[in-house]
N, C-alpha and C positions, 0 to 999 in steps of 0.2 A: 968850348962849353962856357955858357955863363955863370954869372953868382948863381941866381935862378936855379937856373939846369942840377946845380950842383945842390942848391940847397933841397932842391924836390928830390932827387935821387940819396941824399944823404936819408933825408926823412924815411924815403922806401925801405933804404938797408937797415935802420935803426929797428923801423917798423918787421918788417920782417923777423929778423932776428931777436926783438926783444917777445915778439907773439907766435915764435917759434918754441922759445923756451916755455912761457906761459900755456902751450900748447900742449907740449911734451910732458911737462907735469899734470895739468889737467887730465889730462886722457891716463895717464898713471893712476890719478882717485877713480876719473871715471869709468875706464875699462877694463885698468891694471894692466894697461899695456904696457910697453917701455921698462918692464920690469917693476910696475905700481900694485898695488893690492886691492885693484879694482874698490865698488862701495863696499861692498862686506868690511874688507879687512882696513880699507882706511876710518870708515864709520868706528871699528873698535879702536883704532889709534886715536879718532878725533876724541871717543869718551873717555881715554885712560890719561889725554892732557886737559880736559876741563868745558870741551865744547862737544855740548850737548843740544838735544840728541844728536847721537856720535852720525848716523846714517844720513840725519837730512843737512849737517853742516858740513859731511864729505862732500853730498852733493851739492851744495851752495860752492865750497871752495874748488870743486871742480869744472862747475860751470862757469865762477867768475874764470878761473885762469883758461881752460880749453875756449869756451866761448869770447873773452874780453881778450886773447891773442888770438883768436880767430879774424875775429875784428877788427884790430890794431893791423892784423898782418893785411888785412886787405884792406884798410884803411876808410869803414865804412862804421859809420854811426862812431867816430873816433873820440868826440866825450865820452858818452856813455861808456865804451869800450875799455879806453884808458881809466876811468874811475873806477869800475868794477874789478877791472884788474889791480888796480891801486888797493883797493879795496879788500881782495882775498892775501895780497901780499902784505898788510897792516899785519892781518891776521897770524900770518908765518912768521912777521918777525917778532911780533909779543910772547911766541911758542921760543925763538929762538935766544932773545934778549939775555936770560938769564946767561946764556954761555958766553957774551961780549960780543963785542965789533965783527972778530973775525971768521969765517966760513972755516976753517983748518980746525978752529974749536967747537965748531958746532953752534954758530954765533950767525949773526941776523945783516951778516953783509951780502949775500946774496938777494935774497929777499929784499931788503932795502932798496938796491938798486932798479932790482925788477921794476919795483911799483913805483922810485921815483922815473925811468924809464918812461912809466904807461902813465903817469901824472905828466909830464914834458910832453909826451902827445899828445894826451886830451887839450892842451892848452894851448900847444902850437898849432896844432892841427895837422891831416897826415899828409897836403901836402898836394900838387896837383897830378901824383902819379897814384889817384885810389880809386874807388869807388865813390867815395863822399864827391869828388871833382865832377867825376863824369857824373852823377847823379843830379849835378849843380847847386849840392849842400843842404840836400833836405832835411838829412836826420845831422847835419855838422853844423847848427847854428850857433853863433854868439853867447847868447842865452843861456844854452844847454850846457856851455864850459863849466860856469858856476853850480847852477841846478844841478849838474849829477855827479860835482866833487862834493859837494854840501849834503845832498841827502848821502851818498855814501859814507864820508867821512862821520854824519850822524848814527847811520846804521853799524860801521864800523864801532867807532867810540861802545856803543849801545852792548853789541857781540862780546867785544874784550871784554868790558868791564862787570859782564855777567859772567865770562870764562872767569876775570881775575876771581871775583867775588868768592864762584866755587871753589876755586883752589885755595883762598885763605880759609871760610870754613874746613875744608877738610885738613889743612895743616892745625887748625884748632884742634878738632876734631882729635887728631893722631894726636898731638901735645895732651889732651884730655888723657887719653887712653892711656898713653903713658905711663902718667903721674895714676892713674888710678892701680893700673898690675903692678907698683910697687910697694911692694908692704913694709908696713910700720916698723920701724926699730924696736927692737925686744925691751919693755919697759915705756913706752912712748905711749901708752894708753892712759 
């Protein structure tokens, strides 16, 4: 087997296996298979950590990961693919950050990986055991590497920093409430 041989088959398993898992959770938002809580019950999850509306960014996070490891797995339109997936895993790990590095804590090493995973694809490419290969790289151009880590990585930025936004108002919000249900010291008028 050559370098070649091996380098295009490495890419397959990578691709496979990382658009397997991206898969697997996707279809958990979106159908609540795999033990997931379909859009309903992910949409309420999405509203109670700060990305709202809770229902249409289930379905955003479910489409980038089901659809962008769909993609990756079969290795067709592999920019776009890998950024979108890049993309909703940003997302998981800003939810996750707060509990550290590691996955045992409930920490954003999973996630991490994923989406640097589907970034190394979009930018290696998938390789000439895909679909993009035998298509002869219509939707795997040059070009598109950049373009669709760039507008993602914008619309990314854009999501978080409205998700953060809401969560520090409402930690204001609670800090307000706080300080107001406690009352005055007797004499302090």
């Amino acid at each position: 087997m050559s370098a070649y041989d091996r380098h295009d088959l490495g890419l397959l398993l990578l691709r496979l296996g990382a658009g397997g898992v991206l898969i697997a959770h996707g279809t958990q938002k979106l159908f609540g298979w795999f033990g997931g809580h379909g859009i309903e019950g992910t949409g309420q999850f999405m509203e109670s950590i700060g990305y709202q509306p809770g229902k249409a960014s289930a379905t955003a996070a479910g489409l980038a990961e089901a659809g962008g490891g769909t993609l990756l797995a079969l290795g067709l339109a592999t920019p776009a693919a890998g950024a979108a997936a890049a993309g909703g895993m940003a997302g998981a790990a800003a939810v996750h950050a707060p509990n550290g590095f590691f996955n045992q804590e409930g920490g954003y090493e999973h996630a991490a990986t994923l989406g640097l995973a589907a970034t190394c694809l979009a930018i290696t490419g998938p390789g000439r055991l895909s679909l993009d290969h035998a298509l002869g790289h219509v939707v795997d151009r040059g070009w598109m590497v950049p373009t669709a880590l760039a507008a993602t990585a914008a619309v990314t930025a854009v999501v978080i920093g409205a998700r953060n936004k809401r969560l520090d108002e409402a930690r204001r919000e609670e800090q307000v409430g706080v300080f107001e249900d406690q009352e005055a010291p007797a004499g302090a008028e």
